[in-house]
C-alpha positions in Angstrom: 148.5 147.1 121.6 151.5 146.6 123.2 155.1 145.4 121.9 154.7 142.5 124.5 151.5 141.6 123.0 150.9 142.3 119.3 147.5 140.8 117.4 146.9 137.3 117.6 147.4 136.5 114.2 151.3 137.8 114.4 152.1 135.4 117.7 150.7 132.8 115.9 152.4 133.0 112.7 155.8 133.4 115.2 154.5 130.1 117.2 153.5 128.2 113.6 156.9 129.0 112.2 158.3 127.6 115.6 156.7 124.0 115.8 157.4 123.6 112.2 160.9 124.3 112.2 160.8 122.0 115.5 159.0 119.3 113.3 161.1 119.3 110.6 164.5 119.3 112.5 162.8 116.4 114.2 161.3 114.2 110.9 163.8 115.4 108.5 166.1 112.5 107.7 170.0 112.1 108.7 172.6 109.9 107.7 174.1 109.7 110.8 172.7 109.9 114.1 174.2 110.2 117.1 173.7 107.1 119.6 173.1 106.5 122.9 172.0 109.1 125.6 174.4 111.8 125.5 173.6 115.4 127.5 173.6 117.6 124.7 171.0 115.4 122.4 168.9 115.9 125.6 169.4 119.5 126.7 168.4 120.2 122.8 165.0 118.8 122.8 164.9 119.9 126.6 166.0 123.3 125.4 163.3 123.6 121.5 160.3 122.3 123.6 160.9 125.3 126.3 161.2 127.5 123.5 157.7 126.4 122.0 156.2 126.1 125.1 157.3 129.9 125.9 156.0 131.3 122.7 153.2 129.2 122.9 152.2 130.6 126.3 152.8 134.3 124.8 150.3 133.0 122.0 147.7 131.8 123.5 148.0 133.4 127.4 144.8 132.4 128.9 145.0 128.5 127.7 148.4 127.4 129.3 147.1 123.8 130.1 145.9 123.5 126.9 149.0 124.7 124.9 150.9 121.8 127.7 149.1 119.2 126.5 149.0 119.7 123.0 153.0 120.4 123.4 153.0 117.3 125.1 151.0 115.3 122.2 153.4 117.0 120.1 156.8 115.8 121.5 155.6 112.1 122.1 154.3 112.2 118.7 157.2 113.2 116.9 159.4 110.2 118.7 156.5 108.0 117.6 156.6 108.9 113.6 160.7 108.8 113.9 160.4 105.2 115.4 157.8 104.1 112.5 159.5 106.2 109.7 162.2 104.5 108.4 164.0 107.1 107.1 167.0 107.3 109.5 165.6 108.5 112.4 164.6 106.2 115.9 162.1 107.1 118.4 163.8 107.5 121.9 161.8 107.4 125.2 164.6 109.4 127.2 164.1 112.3 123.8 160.1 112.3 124.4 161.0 112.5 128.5 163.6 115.4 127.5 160.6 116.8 125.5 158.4 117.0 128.6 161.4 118.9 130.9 161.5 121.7 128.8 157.3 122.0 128.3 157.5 122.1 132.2 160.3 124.6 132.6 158.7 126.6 130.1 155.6 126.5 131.3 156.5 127.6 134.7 158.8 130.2 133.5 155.3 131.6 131.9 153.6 131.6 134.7 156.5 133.2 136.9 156.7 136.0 134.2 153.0 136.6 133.9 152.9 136.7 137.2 155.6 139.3 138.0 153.8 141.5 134.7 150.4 141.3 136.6 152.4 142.3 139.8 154.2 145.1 138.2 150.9 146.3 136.2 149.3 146.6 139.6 
């Protein structure tokens, strides 16, 4: 076992504990939103859905397309329940599109990383 590695059940408590704090920052209601497309809004969802899909590539190494899609699922999802909520929130395209950047920047970063770990292994 390595530091870089440790058992399965401990990534996926840390990547459980990540897409439900991403959830509830996402569900949870507000009293005031901010409107309109603004950068930061953007390079936040851009920036939690990297996050998850890094740790979710660290979970689950050898199933990277699958942890994509269900990231994916996940992001377009969550813009869907804010739109039919009712509680504050409003689904936003350019959010679910923001969403998507940061599962592919986070997925490549994953592979660029496990690539350069295999390399230096070697």
């Amino acid at each position: 076992m390595s530091l870089l590695l440790p058992p399965a059940p401990v990534r996926l408590a840390v990547f459980a504990a990540a897409a439900a704090t991403i959830a509830w920052l996402s569900l949870s209601p507000t009293e005031s939103l901010p409107q309109g497309l603004t950068f930061w809004d953007k390079a936040e969802h851009a920036a939690a859905y990297l996050g998850l899909a890094l740790i979710g590539a660290w979970t689950f190494p050898g199933h990277l397309l699958r942890v994509a899609g269900g990231l994916f699922a996940a992001g377009i999802g969550v813009e869907v329940l804010q739109a039919v909520m009712g509680m504050g929130r409003q689904g936003d395209p350019m959010d679910a599109l923001a969403n998507t950047v940061g599962i592919l920047l986070g997925m490549t970063l994953a592979v660029i990383i496990g690539r350069l770990h295999r390399a230096r292994v070697r």
